[in-house]
N, C-alpha and C positions, 0 to 999 in steps of 0.2 A: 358538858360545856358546849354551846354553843356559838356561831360566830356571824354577825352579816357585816361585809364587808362594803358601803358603796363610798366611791373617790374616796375624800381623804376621813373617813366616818367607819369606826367599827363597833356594832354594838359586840356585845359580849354578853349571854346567860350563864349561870351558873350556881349549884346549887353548895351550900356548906354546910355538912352534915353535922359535922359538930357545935355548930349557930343554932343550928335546929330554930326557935322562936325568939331568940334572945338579938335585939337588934344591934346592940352593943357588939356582939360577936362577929355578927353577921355584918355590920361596919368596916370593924379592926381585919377580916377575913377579905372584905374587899378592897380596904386601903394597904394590904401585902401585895394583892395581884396587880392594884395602879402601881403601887411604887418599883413591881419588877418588871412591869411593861416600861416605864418612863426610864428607869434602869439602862433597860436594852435597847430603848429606841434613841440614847441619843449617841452612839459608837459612829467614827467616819462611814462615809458612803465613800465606797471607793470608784471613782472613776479612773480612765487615763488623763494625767497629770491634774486632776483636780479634788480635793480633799475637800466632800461637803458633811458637815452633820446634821443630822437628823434630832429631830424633838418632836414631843407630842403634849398635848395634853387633853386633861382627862375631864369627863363629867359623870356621875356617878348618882344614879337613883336603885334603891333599894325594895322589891314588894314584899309584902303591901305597902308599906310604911311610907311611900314618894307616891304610888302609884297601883291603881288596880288591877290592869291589863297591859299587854305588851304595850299596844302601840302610844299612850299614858307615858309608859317608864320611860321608851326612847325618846319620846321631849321632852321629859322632866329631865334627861342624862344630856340632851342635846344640849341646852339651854346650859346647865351648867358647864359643860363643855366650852362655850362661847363665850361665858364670863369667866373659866381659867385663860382662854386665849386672850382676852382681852388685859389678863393681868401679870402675864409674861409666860414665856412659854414651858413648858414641864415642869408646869401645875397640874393638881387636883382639887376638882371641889365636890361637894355630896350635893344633891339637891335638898329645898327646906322640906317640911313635913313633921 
């Protein structure tokens, strides 16, 4: 697994061995990692005396199947990304393909 981090944008690589080619697999395998990131990103932020929460949401492209090369998947992941934000917040959406 890997991770690039910029402002509020993280991609995420990741390989699932037991998906092997089967993109059905390799789906259900990424929609467990979105839904334990969204999970854990919306717990209070603790500050002093102020209680904020945190939410994320996800966009989600797949290779090959969204995408042929990195930098393909993270705007195929971006874009979805911007259309869960736009549909309230900790969502997930896959890109088409």
């Amino acid at each position: 697994m890997c991770a690039a981090i910029a402002g509020d944008v993280v991609d995420l690589a990741g390989q699932s061995p037991e998906a092997n080619n089967d993109a059905t697999l390799r789906a259900a395998a990424a929609r467990s990692v979105a839904n334990s990131m969204i999970a854990s990103s919306v717990s209070p932020l603790r500050e002093p005396d102020i209680g904020r929460a945190l939410s994320g949401s996800l966009g989600i492209a797949l290779f090959p199947h969204h995408a042929a090369d990195a930098d393909s998947l993270s705007i195929a992941a971006d874009r979805r990304r911007y259309k869960a934000n736009s549909q309230g917040k900790a969502s997930i959406r896959f890109a088409h393909g």
